[in-house]
C-alpha positions, 0 to 999 in steps of 0.5 A: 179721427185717427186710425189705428195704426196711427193711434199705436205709433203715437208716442205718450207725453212726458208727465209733469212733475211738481215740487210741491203738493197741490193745494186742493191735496193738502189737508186743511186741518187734522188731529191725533190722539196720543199717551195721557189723553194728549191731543194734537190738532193743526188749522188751515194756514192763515189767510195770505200764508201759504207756507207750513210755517203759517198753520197754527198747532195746538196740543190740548190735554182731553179729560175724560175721567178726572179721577183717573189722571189724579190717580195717575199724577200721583203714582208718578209722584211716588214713582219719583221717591227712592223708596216704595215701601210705603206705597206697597204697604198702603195698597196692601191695606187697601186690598181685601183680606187674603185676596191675592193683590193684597199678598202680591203687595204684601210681597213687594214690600218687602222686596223693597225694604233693605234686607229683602230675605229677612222680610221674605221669611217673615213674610212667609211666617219664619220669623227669627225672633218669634221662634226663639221665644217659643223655644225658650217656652217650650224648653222652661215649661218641660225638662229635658228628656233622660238618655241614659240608656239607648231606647230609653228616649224612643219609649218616652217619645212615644208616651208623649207624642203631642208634645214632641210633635210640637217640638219637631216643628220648631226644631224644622222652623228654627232650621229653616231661618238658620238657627242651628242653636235653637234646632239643637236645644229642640233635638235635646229637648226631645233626646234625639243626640244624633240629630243635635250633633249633625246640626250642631255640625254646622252651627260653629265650633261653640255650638259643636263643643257646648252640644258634645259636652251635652252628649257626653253628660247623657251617658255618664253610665257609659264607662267607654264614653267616660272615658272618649268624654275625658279625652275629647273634652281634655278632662284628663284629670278625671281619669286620674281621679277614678279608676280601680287602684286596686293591686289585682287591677291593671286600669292604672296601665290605661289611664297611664297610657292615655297620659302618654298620648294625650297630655301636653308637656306641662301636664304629664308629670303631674297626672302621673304623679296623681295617678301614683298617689291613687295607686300608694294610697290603695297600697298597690305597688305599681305606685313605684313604676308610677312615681318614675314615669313622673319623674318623681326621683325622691318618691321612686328612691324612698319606695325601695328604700322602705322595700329594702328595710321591709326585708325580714332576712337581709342576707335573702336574696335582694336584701343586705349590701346586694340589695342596697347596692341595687338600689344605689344602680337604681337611683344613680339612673333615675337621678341622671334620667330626671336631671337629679344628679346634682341634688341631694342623695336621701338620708336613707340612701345615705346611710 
């Protein structure tokens, strides 16, 4: 037996170490469970093998709900496709009424189709189509509201609240899928103009010019507005065919004006000349300054002409050989103002 002082100076031997496992350590067989019900299994090596190469492997596949893995298979199948829509919509059926798997189907599917937005609205219950042709009922069924008057439209919305209720929730719908046009025709529907032409804004210039037009034609007993509608519009014409020509009045001067400011080139001559001839067929004399601002030489010469023979004493003042005389200054500068100094003097001047 050896001491103690022996057994603590004993130095400890030097483990062995092995390249390879020993056989009693080695697994003889074992198996795992993988994804898809997969089953890999290996053996013991064969008798006289000793290497890994000469264990047997085996991967088996374990069924246990056969429904299950077709259900499975299939789904892979249709993963494979380019297009879902189908599946979505075929599990939307198959999925309750109003259950919330069914609307989540409902949804992929248009998520899947080519316009994905499109099928969202309608998806969600705007459908473009479906509310033009409410619109286009609501609209042939009623006529449009008068809006002659301010507060006339308010007094008759309240006498027919039902009615434009329902026009307010198109004119919503139609703004939420965009149609600025149909949004419009509801506001006049209903006379809400200040609406119309805030969404007219924003449907384009056709939009904008066909809702101002509808505007203008709503206040036709509004004599400022008749005559913002003649100028926006370029309806210039209609200023020179309705205004007071009489001799107390002065409106020629504006409706003058606004030829000056706001006809083109080509038409000035024209409208002055047609506001001339609404001024001499009220027998008032500004139809003279009239005719000169168009440059109407013959019509300006043949007017003073008549006012000089008109004179009951031609030795008065402005009549006799001063008076011609005058007339003669008068028409050798018109004639040079509106390039007719080459053109024949009239045979009243002439003699």
């Amino acid at each position: 037996r050896a001491s103690g002082a022996e057994f603590v100076s004993a130095t400890p031997s030097r483990a062995r170490l092995f390249r390879t496992a020993p056989k009693w350590l080695r697994r003889p067989c074992g198996a795992s469970f993988g994804f898809g019900g997969k089953l890999a299994c290996f053996s013991a090596p064969s008798e006289g093998g000793s290497t890994p190469e000469s264990r047997t492997f085996k991967v088996v596949t374990v069924v246990t709900k056969p429904e299950l893995v077709s259900r499975a298979t299939k789904f892979e199948e249709v993963l494979s496709q380019p297009k879902l829509t189908g599946y979505c919509e075929e599990k939307a059926k198959q999925s309750p009424p109003d259950s919330l798997d069914g609307r989540i189907w409902g949804l992929m599917k248009t998520i899947s189709e080519e316009n994905p937005r499109k099928g969202l609205l309608e998806y969600l219950g705007y459908n473009t189509a479906h509310i033009q042709e409410e619109i286009s009922k609501l609209t042939g069924q009623q006529e449009p509201e008068s809006s002659a008057g301010e507060g006339e439209g308010s007094s008759s919305s309240e006498s027919r609240p039902a009615q434009n209720g329902e026009v307010a929730k198109l004119t919503r719908r139609s703004l939420v899928v965009g149609d600025f046009e149909g949004a419009v025709q509801c506001c006049l529907q209903s006379s809400r103009m200040d609406d119309a032409l805030v969404l007219a804004s924003f449907g384009g210039a056709e939009l904008w010019k066909k809702t101002l037009g509808a505007y203008f034609r709503s206040k036709t007993t509004n004599p400022f507005l008749k005559l913002v509608s003649a100028v926006v519009e370029g309806r210039l014409s209609d200023l020179t065919a309705d205004f007071d020509a009489s001799p107390d009045s002065e409106e020629w001067k504006e409706v003058l004006a606004i030829l000056c400011t706001f006809a083109k080139p080509g038409e000035f001559a024209d409208l002055a000349e047609a506001v001339a001839s609404r001024l001499a067929s009220a027998s008032n004399p500004a139809a003279t300054l009239a005719y000169a601002a168009a440059g109407n030489y013959e019509k300006v010469v043949q007017a003073w002409i008549e006012e000089l023979n008109s004179q009951d004493d031609p030795k008065a003042s402005g009549g006799g050989e001063a008076g011609l005389q005058a007339v003669v200054e008068k028409a050798s500068v018109l004639s040079r103002l509106t390039d007719k100094a080459s053109g024949p003097v009239p045979a009243e001047l002439a003699r």
